[in-house]
C-alpha positions in Angstrom: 159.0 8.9 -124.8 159.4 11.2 -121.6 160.5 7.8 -119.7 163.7 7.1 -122.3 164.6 10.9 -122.3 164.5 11.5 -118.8 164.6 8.3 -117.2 162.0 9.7 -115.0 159.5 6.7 -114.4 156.7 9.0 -112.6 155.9 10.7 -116.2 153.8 7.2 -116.6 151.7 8.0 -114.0 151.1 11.7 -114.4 150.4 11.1 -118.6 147.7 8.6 -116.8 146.3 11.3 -114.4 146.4 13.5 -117.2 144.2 10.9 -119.6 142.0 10.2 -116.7 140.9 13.8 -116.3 140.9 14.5 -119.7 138.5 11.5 -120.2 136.3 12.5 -116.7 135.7 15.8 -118.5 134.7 14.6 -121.7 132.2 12.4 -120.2 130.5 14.7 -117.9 128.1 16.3 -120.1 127.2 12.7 -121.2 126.7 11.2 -117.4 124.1 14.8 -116.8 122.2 14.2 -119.6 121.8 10.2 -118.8 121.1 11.6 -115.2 118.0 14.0 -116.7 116.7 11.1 -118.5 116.9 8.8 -115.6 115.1 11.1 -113.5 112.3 12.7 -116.0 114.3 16.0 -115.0 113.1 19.2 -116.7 115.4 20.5 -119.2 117.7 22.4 -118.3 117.1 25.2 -121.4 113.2 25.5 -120.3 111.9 27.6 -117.8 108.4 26.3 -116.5 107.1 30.2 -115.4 108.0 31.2 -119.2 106.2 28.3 -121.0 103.3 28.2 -118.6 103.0 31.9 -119.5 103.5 31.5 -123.4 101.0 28.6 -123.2 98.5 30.3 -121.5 99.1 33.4 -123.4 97.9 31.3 -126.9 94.4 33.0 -127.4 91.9 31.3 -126.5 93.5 29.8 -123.3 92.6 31.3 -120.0 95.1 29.2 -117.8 97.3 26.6 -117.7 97.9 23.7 -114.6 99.4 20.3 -113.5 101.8 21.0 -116.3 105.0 18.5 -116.6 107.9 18.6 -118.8 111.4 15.8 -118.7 113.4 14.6 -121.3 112.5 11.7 -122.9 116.3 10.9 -124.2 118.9 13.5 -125.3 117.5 16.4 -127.1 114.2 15.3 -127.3 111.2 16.1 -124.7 107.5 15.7 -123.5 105.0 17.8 -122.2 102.1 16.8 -120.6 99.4 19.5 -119.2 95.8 20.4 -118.8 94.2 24.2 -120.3 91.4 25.6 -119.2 89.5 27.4 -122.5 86.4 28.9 -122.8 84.0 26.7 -124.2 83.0 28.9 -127.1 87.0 28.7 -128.5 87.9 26.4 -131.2 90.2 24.0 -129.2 91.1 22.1 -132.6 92.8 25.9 -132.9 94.0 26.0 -129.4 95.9 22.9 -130.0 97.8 23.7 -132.8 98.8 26.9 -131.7 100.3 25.3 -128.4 102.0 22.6 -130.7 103.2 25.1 -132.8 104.5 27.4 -130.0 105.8 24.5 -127.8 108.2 23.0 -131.3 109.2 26.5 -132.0 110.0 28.3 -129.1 110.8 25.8 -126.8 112.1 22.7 -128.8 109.3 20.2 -127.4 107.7 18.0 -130.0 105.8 15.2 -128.3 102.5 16.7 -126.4 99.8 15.7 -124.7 97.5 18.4 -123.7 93.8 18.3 -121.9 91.5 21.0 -122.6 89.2 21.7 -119.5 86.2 24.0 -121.0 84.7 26.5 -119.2 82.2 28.8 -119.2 83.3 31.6 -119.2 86.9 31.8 -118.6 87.0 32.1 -114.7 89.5 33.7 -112.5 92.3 31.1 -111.0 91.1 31.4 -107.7 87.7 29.9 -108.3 89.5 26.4 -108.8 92.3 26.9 -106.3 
């Protein structure tokens, strides 16, 4: 339409710049999150310090290590770590809490978690 008003014949070119951005844009969010997937990335909305804390805060649980989290496809994510308990816990209890606290606070559903028992719960720097 610009082209038979104006006779202008670069308004075909700029309306396909124009397109071309507009579509680059619009598909950047998508080309990240295939990105994250690709590379097992952590999700960007979780903060590893925080949830280690939260989990290890669950009582029961004296600490938390070799703790991994990535997106398993868009909006839904895996977490895979080992707690150390005391061995007079419940860690049927332990468990749930973590799953319950993982799903609710931090939006990860599928978990795999060791318990490592201990007696009692010993300072960090005993197994560093």
């Amino acid at each position: 339409a610009v082209i038979l008003v104006t006779g202008w014949p670069g308004a075909d070119s700029v309306a396909a710049a124009l397109i071309s951005l507009l579509i680059l844009f619009s598909a950047w969010q998508l080309v990240r999150e295939s990105l994250d997937v690709l590379m097992e990335a952590v999700p960007a909305h979780i903060d590893l310090d925080q949830l280690r804390d939260a989990m290890a805060a669950v009582p029961g649980a004296c600490r938390v290590h070799d703790l991994h989290v990535w997106t398993l496809t868009t909006g839904r994510y895996a977490l895979a770590a080992h707690v150390v308990i005391d061995a007079d816990t419940d860690g049927e209890a332990i468990l749930e809490a973590m799953r319950v606290l993982l799903a609710d606070r931090f939006e990860v559903h599928h978990v795999t978690i060791q318990l490592e028992c201990t007696r009692p719960c010993e300072p960090e720097s005993v197994h560093a």
